[in-house]
C-alpha positions as CSV (number, residue, x, y, z in Angstrom):
1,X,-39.9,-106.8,-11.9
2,X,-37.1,-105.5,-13.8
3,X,-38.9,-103.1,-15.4
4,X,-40.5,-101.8,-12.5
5,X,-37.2,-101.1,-10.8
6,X,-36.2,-99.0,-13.8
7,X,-39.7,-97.8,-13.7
8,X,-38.9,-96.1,-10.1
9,X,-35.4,-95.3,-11.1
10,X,-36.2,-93.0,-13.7
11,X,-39.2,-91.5,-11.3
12,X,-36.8,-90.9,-9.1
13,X,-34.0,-89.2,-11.2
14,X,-36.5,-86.8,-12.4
15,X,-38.2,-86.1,-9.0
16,X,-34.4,-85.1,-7.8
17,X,-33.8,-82.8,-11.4
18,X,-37.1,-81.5,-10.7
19,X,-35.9,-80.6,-7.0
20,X,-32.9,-78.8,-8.6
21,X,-34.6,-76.8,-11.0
22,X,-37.0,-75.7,-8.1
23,X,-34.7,-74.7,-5.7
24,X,-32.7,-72.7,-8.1
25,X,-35.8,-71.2,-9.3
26,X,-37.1,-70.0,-5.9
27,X,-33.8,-68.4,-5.4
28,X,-33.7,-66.2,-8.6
29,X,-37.4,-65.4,-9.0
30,X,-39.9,-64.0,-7.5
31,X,-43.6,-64.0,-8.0
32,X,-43.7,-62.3,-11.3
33,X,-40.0,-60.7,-11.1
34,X,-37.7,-59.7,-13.0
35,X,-33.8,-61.8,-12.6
36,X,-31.2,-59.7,-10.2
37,X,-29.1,-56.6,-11.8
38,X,-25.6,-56.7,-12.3
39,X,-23.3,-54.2,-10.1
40,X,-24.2,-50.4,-11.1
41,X,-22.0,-48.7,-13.3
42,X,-19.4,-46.5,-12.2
43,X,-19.8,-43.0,-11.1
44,X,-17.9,-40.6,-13.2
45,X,-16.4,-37.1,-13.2
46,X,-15.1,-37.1,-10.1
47,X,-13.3,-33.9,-9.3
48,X,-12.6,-31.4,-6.4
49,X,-14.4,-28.8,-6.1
50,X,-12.6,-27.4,-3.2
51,X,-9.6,-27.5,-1.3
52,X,-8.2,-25.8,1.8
53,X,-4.9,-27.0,3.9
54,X,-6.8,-29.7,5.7
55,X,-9.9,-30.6,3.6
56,X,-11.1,-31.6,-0.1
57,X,-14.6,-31.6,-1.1
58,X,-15.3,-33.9,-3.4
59,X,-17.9,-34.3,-6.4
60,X,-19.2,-36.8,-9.2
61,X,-21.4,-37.6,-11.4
62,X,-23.9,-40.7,-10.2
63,X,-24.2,-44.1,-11.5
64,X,-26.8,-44.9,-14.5
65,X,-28.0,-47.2,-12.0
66,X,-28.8,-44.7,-9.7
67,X,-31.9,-45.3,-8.8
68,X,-30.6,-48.8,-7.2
69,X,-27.6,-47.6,-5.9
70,X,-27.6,-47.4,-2.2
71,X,-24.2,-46.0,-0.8
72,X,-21.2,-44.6,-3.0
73,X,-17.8,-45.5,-1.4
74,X,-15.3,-42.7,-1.1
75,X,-11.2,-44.2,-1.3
76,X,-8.5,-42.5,0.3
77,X,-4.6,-43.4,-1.2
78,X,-6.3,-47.2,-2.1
79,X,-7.9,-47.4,1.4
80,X,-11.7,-46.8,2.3
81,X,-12.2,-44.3,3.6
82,X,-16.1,-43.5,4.4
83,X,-19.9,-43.3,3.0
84,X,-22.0,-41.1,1.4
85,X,-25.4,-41.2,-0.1
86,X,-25.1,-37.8,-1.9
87,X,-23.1,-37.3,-5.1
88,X,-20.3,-35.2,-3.0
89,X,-18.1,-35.7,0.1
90,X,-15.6,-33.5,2.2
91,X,-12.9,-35.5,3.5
92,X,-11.4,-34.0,6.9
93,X,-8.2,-33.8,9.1
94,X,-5.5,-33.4,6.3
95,X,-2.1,-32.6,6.0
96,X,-0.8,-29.3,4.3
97,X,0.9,-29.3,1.4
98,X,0.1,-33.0,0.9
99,X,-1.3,-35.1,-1.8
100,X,-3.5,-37.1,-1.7
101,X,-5.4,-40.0,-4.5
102,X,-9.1,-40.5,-4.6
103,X,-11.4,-42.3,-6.0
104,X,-15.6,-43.2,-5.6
105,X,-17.6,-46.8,-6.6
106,X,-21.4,-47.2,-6.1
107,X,-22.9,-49.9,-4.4
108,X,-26.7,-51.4,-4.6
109,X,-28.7,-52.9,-1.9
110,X,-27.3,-56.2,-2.0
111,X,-23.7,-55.2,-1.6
112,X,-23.3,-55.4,-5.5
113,X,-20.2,-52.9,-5.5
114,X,-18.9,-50.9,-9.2
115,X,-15.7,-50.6,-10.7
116,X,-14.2,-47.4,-9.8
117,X,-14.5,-44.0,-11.0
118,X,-11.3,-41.8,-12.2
119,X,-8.6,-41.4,-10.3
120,X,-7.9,-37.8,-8.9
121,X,-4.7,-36.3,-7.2
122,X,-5.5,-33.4,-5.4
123,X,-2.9,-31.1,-2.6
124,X,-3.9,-29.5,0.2
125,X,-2.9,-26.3,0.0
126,X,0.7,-25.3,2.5
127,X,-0.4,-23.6,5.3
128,X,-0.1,-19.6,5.2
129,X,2.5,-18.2,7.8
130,X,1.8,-15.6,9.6
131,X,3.4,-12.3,8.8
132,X,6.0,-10.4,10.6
133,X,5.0,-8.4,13.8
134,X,4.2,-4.4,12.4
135,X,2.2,-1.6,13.7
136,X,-0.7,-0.6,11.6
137,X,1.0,1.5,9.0
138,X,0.1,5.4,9.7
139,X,-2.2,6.9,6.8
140,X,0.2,9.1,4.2
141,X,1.2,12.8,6.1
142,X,-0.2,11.9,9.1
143,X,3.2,11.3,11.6
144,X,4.0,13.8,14.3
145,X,7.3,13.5,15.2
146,X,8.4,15.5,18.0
147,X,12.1,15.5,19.1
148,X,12.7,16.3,23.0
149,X,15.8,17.9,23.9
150,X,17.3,16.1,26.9
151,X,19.1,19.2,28.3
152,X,15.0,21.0,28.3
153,X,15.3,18.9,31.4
154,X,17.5,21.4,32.8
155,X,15.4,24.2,32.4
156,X,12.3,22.9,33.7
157,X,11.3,21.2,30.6
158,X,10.8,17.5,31.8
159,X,9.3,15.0,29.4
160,X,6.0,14.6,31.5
161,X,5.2,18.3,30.1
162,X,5.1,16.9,26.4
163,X,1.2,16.9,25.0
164,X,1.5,13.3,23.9
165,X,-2.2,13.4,22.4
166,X,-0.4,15.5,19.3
167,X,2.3,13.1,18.8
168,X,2.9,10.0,16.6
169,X,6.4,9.5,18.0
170,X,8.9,11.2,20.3
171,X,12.7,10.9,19.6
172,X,14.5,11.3,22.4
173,X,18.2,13.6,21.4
174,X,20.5,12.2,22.3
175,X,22.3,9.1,23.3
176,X,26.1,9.0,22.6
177,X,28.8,7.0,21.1
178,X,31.0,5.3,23.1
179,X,34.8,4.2,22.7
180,X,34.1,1.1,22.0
181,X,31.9,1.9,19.7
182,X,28.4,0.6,20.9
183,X,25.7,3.4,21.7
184,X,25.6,5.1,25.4
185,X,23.6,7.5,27.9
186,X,24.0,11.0,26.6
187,X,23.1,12.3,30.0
188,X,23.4,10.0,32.4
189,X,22.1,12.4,35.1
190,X,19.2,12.5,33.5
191,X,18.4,10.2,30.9
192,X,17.1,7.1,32.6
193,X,14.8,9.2,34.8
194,X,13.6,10.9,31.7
195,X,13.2,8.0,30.1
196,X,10.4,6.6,32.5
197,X,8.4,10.2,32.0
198,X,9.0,9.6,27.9
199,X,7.5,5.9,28.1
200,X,4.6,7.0,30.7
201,X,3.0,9.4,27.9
202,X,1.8,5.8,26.6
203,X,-0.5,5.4,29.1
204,X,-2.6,8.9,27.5
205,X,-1.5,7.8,23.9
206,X,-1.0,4.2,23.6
207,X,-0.3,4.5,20.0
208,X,2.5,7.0,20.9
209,X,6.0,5.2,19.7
210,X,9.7,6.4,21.1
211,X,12.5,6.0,19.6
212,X,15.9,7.0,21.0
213,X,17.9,9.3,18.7
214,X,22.0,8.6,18.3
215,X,24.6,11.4,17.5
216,X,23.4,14.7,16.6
217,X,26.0,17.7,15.5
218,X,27.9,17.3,18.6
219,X,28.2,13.7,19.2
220,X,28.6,12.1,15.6
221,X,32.3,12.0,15.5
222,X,32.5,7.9,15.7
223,X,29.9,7.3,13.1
224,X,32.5,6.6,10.4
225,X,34.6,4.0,12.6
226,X,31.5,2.7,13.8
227,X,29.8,1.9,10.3
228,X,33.7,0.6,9.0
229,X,33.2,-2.8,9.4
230,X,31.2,-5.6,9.7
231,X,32.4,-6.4,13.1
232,X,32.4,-2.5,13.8
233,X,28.2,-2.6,12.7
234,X,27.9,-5.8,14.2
235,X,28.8,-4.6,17.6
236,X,26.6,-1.0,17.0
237,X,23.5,-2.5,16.0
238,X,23.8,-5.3,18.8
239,X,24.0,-1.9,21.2
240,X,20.9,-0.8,19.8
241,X,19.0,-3.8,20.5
242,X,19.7,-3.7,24.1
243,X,19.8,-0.2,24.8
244,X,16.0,-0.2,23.5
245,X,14.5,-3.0,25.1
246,X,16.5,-1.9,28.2
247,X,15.6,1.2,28.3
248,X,11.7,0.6,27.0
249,X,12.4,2.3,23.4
250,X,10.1,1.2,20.3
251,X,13.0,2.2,18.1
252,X,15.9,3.8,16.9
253,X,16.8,7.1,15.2
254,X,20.3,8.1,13.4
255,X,21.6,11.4,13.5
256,X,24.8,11.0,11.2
257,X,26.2,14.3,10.8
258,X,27.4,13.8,8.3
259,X,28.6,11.0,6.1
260,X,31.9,11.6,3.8
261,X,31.7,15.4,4.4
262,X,30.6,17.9,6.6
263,X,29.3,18.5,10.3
264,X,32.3,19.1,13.3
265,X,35.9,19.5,11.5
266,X,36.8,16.8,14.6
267,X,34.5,14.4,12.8
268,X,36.4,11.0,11.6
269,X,35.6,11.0,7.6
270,X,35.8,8.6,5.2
271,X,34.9,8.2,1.2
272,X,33.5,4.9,1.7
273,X,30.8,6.3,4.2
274,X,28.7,6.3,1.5
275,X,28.2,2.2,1.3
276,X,29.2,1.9,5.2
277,X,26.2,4.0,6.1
278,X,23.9,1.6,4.1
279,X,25.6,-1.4,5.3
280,X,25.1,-0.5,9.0
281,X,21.6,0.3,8.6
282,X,21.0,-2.9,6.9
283,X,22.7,-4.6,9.9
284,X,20.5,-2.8,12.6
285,X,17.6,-3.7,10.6
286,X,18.2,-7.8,10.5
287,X,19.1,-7.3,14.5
288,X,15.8,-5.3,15.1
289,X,13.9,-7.7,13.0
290,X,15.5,-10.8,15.3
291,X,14.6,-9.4,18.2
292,X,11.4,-8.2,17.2
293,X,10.5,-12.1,15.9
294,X,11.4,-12.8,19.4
295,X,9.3,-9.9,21.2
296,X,6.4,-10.0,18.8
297,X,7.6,-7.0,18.0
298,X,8.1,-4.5,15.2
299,X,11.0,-2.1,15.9
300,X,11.5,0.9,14.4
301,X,14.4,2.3,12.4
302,X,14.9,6.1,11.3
303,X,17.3,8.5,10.4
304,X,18.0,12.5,10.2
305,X,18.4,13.4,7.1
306,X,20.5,16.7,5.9
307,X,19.0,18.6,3.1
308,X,19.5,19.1,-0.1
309,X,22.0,17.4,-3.0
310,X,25.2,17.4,-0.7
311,X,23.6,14.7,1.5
312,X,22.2,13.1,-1.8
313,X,25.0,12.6,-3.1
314,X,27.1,11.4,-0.1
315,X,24.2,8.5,0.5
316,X,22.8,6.0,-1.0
317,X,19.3,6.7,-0.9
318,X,18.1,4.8,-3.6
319,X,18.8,1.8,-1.4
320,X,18.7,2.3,2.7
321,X,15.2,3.6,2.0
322,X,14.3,0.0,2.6
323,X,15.7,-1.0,5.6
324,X,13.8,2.7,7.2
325,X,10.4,3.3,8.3
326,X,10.8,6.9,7.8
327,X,13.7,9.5,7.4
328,X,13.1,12.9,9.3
329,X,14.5,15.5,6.5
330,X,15.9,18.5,8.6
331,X,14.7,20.8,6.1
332,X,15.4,24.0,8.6
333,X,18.7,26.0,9.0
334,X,18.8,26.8,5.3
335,X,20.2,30.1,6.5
336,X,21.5,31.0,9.9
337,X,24.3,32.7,11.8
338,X,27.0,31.3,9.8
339,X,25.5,33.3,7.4
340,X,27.0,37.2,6.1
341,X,23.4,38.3,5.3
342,X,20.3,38.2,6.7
343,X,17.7,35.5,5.3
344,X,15.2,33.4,5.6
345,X,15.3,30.4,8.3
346,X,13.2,27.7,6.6
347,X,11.8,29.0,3.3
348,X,8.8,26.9,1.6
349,X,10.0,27.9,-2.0
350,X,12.8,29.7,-3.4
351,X,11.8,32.9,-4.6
352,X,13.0,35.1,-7.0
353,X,14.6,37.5,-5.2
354,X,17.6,39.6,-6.0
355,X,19.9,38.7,-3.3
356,X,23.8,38.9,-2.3
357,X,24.1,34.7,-1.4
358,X,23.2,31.3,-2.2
359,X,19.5,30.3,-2.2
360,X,17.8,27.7,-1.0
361,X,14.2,26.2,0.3
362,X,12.5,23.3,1.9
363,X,10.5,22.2,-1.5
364,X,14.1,22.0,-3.5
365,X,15.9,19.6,-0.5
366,X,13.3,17.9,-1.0
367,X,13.5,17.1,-4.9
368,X,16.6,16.2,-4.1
369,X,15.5,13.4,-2.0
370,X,12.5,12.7,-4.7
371,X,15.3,12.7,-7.6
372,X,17.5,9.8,-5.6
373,X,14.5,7.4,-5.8
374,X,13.4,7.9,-1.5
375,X,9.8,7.2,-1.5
376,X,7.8,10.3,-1.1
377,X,5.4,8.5,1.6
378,X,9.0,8.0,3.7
379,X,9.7,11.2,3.9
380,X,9.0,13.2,7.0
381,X,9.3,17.3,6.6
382,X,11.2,19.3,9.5
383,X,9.5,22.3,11.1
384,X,12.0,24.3,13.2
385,X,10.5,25.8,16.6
386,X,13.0,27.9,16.7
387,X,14.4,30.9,14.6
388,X,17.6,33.3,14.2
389,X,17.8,35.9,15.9
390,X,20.2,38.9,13.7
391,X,21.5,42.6,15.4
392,X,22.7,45.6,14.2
393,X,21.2,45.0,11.0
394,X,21.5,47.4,8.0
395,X,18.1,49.6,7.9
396,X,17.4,48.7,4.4
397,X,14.8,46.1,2.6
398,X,13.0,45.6,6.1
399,X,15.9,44.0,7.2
400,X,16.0,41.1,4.6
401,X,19.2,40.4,3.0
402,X,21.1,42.5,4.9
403,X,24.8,42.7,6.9
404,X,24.2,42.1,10.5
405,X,26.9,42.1,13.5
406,X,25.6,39.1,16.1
407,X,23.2,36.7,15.8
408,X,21.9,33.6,17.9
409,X,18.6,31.7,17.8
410,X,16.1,32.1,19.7
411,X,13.0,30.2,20.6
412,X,9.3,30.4,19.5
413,X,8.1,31.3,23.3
414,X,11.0,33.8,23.1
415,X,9.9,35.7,20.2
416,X,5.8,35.8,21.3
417,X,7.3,36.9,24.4
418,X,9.5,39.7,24.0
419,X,9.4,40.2,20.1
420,X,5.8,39.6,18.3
421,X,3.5,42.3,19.1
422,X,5.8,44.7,20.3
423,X,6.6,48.7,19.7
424,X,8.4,48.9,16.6
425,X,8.3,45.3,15.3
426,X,7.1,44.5,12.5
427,X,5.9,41.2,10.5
428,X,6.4,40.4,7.2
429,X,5.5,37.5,5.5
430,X,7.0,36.2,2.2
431,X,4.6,35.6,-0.6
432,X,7.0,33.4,-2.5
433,X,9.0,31.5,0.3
434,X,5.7,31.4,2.5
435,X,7.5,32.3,6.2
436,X,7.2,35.4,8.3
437,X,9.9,37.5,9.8
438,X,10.1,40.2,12.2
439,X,12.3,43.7,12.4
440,X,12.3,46.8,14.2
441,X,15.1,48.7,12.1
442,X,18.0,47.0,13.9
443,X,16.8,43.4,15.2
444,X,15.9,40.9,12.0
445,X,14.3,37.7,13.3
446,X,13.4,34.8,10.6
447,X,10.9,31.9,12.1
448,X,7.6,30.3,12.0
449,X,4.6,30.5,12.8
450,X,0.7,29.6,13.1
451,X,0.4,30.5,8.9
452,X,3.7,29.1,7.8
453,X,3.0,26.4,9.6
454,X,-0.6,25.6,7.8
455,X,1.0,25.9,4.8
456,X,3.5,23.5,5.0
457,X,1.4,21.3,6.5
458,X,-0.8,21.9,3.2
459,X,2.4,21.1,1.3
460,X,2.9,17.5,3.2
461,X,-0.8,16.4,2.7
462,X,-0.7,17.6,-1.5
463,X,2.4,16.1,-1.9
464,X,1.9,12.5,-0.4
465,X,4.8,13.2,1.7
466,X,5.5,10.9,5.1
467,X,4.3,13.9,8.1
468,X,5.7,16.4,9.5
469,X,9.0,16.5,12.3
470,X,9.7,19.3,15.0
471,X,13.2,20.2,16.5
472,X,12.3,20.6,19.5
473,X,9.6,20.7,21.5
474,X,10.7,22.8,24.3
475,X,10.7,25.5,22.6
476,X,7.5,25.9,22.5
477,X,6.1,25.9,26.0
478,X,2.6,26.9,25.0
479,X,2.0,24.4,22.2
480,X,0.9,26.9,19.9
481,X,3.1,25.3,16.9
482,X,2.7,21.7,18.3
483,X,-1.1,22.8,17.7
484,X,-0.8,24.0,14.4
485,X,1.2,21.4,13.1
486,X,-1.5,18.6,14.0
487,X,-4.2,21.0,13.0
488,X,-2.7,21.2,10.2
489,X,-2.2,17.0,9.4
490,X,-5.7,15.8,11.0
């Protein structure tokens, strides 16, 4: 009996091993299979193959299990992040300028999950700001800047009569400086009136910009205190601002004549002009750039500039050029009434003439400007409508060079109208200084005209200069220069 209880015992404990064994077998094997895998191996070579402010795109190499693999598991900073059953992801919704850690680990079909691949750092890349308000910059020689005389007004000449189609900008001459030092109507008669004819020429030229010219040879006796000190520029260049956006201006023009030396005897001069003149055009620049970041805005800042060394050498041109869009170079009046001979009014070249004064031309004020480091492209040639007028002159040399008892200028319309073309007169024309002149035995007149103008206008384009400027366009009521002049810069 004992035996037979031991009997069933053993039965028993086998039947129960048996049991074990088959219950762990039917979990790990299948009809004929092979056991589980272990978790797939790590992806590798992970890396970023692009990166913008607010994404990464991401890359690797796959598992050697890749065949099982079913997901691979993209990590953000140690956190998951999201899915992908490619070998690349782009994770979204960054921060500039940030970085970030990633990392990638394959998993199979049964949630088997790898170690992880390398570690990468990436940064989003800072976001680009967006550059300062400016006008689309006008191709090299291609500014028209016409300068309107507010006492044309006067004589008929209102603003609405300018041809606004030929013009890159109009510079309106000229607003005054006060006592206190800050910028003023010129004419206040006038000037506001004129000012809504000026800014209505947009509506046929849109492009067209106007800038309001200060000073001029009558009115720059307080440039000098002005420019003195920084409260002095301060309060100036804070004038500017609001005399512009009062009065609807896209800018502002200096006519300084002329720093240290020079222009009205009633003038206040100083030595230290020199650096004053840069520092106050540095100071109207920062307060047009502050009100332009306000306005969306770029405002312009410009300048007459005298020709030749003597204004050279009493600037700093070398520097200022950079707070200037352009500088107007008043490359006419290189002979006039001040004069004891006769001569030419604006000549191209200097020629080699024998003659009893000083010489002088449009191309050598211009080296001046070229040798004091003012960028060519920034420069802005003069083109008088005008021209001197001489009387009584000696009968000699067809007038040229010659001692003469009155003179005066005289505007273009004037000379077509009473001069060009009529008994006794006769043109000349220069073929050294390029520029014609007219004389009847007695009257010598110096000025320019359709040829001189082409010319010159060939000479801005060859020489990468900035355009071409006019003083003034009243004084030529018929536009025949005006036409030239952008016939000759198209």
């Amino acid at each position: 009996m004992i035996k037979k209880q031991n009997m069933y015992k053993t039965i028993l404990a086998l039947t129960l091993v048996f049991l074990l064994v088959f219950s762990y077998a039917s979990n790990h094997y299948a009809f004929g299979a092979k056991p589980d895998k272990t978790a797939p191996t790590a992806p590798t070579n992970l890396r970023a193959t692009s990166v913008n402010e607010t994404s990464v795109t991401l890359s690797w190499n796959p598992s050697t299990d890749n065949i099982g693999v079913k997901t691979y598991d993209i990590y953000r900073n140690n956190t998951y992040l999201s899915s992908s059953t490619a070998t690349s992801y782009t994770a979204a919704s960054l921060t500039p300028a940030t970085t970030y850690q990633f990392y990638v680990k394959a998993k199979d079909a049964k949630g088997n999950i790898s170690v992880s691949s390398n570690v990468i750092s990436v940064t989003t890349t800072a976001t680009t700001p967006l550059p300062p308000p400016t006008p689309v910059p006008q191709p090299l020689s291609n500014r028209i800047v016409g300068y309107y005389a507010a006492w044309a007004t006067y004589t008929g000449t209102t603003p609405d009569k300018i041809d606004a189609t030929k013009l890159t900008h109009i510079n309106y001459a000229f607003a005054n400086i006060g006592p206190d030092l800050k910028i003023t109507l010129g004419y206040p008669d006038i000037d506001v009136n004129n000012f809504k004819m000026l800014n209505a020429l947009k509506t046929t030229n849109p492009n067209l910009k106007t800038l309001i010219s200060v000073g001029g040879w009558s009115w720059s006796g307080k440039f000098s205190d002005a420019a003195l000190t920084d409260a002095s520029r301060t309060a100036f260049a804070d004038s500017c601002v609001t005399f512009i956006t009062q009065y609807g201006f896209d800018g502002v023009d200096l006519d300084w004549e002329y720093p240290v030396s020079g222009g009205l005897t009633t003038n206040a001069k100083r030595a230290e002009d020199k650096q004053n003149f840069t520092l106050l055009l540095k100071k109207i620049r920062e307060k047009l750039d502050a009100r332009g970041a306000v306005d969306n805005k770029h405002y312009l800042l410009t300048i007459a500039g005298g020709a030749g060394g003597s204004y050279a050498n009493n600037t700093e041109l070398s520097l200022i050029h950079q707070y200037l869009d352009y500088a107007t170079i008043m490359t006419y009046d290189l002979h006039g009434t001040w004069d004891s001979y006769t001569d030419l009014h604006a000549p191209l070249y200097t020629n080699s003439d024998v003659t009893p004064q000083y010489k002088a031309s449009v191309d050598s004020s211009l080296n001046a400007w070229y040798q004091a480091s003012f960028p060519k492209d920034k420069i802005v040639v003069g083109i008088p409508f005008y021209g001197y007028l001489y009387s009584s002159v000696n009968n000699a040399n067809n007038g040229l060079y010659q001692r003469f008892s009155g003179a005066s200028s005289i505007s273009y319309h004037s000379i077509v109208t009473n001069y060009l073309n009529k008994p006794g007169y006769t043109r000349y024309f220069h073929s050294q200084s390029m520029v014609p002149w007219l004389f009847n035995g007695t009257v010598f007149i110096s000025y320019e005209d359709p040829q001189s103008i082409g010319i010159k206008t060939d000479y801005i384009k060859s020489k990468g200069l900035g355009g071409a400027m006019i003083w003034e366009l009243s004084q030529d009521s018929n536009k025949v220069l005006l036409n030239s002049v952008y016939d000759g810069l198209k």
